[in-house]
C-alpha positions as a printed NumPy array, in Angstrom:
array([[-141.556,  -15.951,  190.904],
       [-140.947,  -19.645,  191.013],
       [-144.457,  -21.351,  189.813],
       [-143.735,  -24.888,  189.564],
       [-140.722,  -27.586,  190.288],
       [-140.912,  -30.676,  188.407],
       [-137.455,  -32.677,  188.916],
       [-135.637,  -35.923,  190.769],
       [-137.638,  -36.294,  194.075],
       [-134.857,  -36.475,  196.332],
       [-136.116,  -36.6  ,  200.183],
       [-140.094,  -36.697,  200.994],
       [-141.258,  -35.736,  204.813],
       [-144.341,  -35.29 ,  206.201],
       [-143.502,  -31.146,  205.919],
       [-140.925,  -30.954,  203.089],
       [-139.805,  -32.638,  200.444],
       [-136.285,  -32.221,  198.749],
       [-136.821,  -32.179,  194.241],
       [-133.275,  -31.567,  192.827],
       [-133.98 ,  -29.618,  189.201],
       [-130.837,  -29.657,  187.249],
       [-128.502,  -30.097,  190.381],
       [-130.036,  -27.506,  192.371],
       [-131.976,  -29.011,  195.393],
       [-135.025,  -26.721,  196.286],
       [-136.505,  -27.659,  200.078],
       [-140.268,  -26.989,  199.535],
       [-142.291,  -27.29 ,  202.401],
       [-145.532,  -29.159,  201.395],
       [-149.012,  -29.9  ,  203.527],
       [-150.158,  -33.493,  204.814],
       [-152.877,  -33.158,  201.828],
       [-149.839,  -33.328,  199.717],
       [-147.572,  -35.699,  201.272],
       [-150.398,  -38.128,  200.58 ],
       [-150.441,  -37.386,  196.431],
       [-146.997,  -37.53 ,  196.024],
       [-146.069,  -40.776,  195.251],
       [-142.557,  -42.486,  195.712],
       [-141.676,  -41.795,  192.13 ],
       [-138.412,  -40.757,  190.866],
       [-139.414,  -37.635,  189.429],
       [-142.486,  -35.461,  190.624],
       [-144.267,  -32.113,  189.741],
       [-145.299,  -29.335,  192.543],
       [-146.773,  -25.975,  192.006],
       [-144.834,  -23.926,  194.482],
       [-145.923,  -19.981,  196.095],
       [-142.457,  -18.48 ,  196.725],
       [-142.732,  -16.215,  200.151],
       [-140.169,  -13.992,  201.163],
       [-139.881,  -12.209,  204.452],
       [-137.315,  -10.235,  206.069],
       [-135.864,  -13.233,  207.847],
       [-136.292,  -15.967,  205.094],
       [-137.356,  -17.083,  201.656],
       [-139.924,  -20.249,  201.606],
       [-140.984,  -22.221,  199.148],
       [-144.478,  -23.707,  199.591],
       [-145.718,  -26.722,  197.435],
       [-148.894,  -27.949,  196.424],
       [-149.893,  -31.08 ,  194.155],
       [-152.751,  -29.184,  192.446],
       [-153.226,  -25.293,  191.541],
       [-156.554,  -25.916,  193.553],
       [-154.734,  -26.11 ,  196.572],
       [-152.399,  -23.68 ,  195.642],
       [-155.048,  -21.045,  194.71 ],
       [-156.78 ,  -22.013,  198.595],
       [-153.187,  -21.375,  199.94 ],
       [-153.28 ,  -17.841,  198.53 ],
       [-156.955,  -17.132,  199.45 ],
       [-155.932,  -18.179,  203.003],
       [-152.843,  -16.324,  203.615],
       [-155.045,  -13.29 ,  201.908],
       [-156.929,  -12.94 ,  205.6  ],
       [-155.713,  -11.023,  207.967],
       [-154.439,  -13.168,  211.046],
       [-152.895,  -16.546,  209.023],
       [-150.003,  -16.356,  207.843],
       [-148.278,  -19.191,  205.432],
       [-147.754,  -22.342,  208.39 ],
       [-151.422,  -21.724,  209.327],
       [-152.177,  -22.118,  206.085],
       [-150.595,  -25.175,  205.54 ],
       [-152.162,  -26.513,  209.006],
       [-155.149,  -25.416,  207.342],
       [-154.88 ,  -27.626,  204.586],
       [-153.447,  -30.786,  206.056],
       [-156.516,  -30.467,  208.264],
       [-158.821,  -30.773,  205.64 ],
       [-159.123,  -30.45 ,  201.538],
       [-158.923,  -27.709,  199.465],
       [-162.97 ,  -28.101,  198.814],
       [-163.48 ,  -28.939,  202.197],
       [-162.462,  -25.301,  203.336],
       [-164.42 ,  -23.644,  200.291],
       [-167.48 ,  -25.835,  200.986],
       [-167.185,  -24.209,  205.264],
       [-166.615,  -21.212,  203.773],
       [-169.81 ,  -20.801,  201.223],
       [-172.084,  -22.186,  204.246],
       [-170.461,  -20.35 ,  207.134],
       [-169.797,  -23.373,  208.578],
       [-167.626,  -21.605,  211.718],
       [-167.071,  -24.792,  213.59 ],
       [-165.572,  -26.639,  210.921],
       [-163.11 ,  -24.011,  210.307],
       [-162.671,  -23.152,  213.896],
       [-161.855,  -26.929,  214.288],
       [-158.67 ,  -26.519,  212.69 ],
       [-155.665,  -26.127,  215.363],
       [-154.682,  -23.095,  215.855],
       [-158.073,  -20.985,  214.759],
       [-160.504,  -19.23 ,  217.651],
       [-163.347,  -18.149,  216.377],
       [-162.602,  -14.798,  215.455],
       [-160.042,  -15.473,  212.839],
       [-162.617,  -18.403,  211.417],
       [-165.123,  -15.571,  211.342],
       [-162.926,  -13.796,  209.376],
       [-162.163,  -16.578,  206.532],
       [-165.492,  -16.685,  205.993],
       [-166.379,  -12.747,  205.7  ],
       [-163.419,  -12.17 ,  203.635],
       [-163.1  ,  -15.443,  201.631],
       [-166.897,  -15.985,  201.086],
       [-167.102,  -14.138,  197.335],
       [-163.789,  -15.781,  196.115],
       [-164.223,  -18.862,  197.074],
       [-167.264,  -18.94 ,  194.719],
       [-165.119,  -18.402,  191.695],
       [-163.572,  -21.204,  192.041],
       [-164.624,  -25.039,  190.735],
       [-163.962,  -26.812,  194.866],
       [-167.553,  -27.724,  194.033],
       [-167.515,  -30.711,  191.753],
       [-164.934,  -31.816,  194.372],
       [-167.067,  -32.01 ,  197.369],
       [-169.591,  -33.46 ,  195.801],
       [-169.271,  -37.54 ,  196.75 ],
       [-170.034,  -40.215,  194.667],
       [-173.494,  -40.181,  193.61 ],
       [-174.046,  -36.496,  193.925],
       [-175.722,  -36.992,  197.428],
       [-175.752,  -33.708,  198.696],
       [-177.989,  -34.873,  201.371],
       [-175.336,  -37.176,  202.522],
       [-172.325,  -34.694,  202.3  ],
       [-174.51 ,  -31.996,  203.879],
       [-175.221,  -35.15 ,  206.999],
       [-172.014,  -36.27 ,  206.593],
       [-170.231,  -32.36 ,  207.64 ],
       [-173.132,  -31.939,  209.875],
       [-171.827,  -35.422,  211.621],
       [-168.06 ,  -34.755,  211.411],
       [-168.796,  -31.081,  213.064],
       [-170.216,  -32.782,  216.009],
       [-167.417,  -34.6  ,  216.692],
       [-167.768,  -37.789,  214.913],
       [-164.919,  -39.535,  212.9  ],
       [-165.419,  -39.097,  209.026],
       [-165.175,  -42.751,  208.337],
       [-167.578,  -44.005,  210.955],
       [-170.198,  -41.3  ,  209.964],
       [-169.464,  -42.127,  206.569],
       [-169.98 ,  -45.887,  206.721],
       [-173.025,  -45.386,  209.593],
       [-174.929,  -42.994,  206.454],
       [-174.051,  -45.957,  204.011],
       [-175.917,  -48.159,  206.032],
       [-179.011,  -45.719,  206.045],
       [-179.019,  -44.874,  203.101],
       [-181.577,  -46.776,  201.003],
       [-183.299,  -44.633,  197.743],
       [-181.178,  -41.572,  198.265],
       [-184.075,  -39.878,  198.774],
       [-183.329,  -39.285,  202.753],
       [-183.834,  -35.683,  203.381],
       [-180.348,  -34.413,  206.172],
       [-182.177,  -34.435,  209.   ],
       [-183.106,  -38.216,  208.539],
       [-179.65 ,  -38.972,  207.745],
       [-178.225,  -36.977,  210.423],
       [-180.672,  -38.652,  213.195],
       [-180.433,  -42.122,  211.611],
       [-176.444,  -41.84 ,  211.816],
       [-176.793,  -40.409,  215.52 ],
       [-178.536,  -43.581,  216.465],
       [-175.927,  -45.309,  214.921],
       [-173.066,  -43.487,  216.288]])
């Protein structure tokens, strides 16, 4: 019903913002993901999912269809409903989820607050096909096209590790790019 608001950014929160379009002030409740890509500028763009239900109307907002479309997928699996959803993606990216999701990665999902490991089961099952339709890919993919490294890298981050040490601890390994995972992933351990 309502795709998109594009207007004066009025009021930005870490769960809402406030974009008045023509004098009408629409509250649109918006992930951390997106929070951080909105800027402070006078006048911003959001592609919104309007959801009603008997007790309210919501407007959700994204900063890119990608993370719109992953809103949808999400709220398509029995079990989350629209604030999971968001929680879901102010946990992690858009191609973050779809990259869990095409290899099963469980404890990735299941790392999110708020998901046991039946409902991250059930992302995967049901959102396993769809997810492949989409282009998440060239996102994941970091700088270099090491898939080595981002495969280490999740592998790392699943255990427990913070991103940006794991990240920085590969850098330092890495040396031809040639590293197969499991020499990343034990060289970063030793690090770590």
């Amino acid at each position: 019903m309502i795709a998109q608001l594009q207007g004066k950014l009025i009021e930005k929160n870490a769960t809402n913002l406030i974009i008045d379009c023509n004098g009408v002030g629409y509250e649109v409740k918006i992930s951390l993901n997106t929070y951080s890509t909105i800027g402070s500028e006078e006048f911003t763009k959001v592609y919104t999912q309007f959801i009603v239900r008997e007790d309210a109307q919501l407007l959700y907002g994204f900063a890119t269809k990608e993370e719109r479309e992953m809103f949808n997928l999400l709220i398509s699996v029995s079990g989350i409903g629209p604030n999971t959803a968001m929680i879901m993606l102010s946990s992690l990216m858009p191609a973050e989820i779809a990259h869990a999701i095409q290899v099963e990665d469980v404890r990735t999902i299941q790392s999110i607050k708020g998901i046991g490991a039946k409902t991250a089961q059930r992302v995967i099952i049901d959102l396993k096909d769809k997810v492949l339709k989409f282009s998440f890919t060239e996102e994941i993919l970091p700088v270099g096209h090491n898939t080595n490294k981002f495969d280490a890298l999740t592998a790392l981050v699943s255990l427990g590790f913070d991103k940006k040490n794991a990240e920085k601890a590969l850098d330092k390994i890495i040396q031809s790019g040639n590293e197969t995972v499991e020499e990343l992933i034990k060289g970063g351990l030793k690090i770590l």
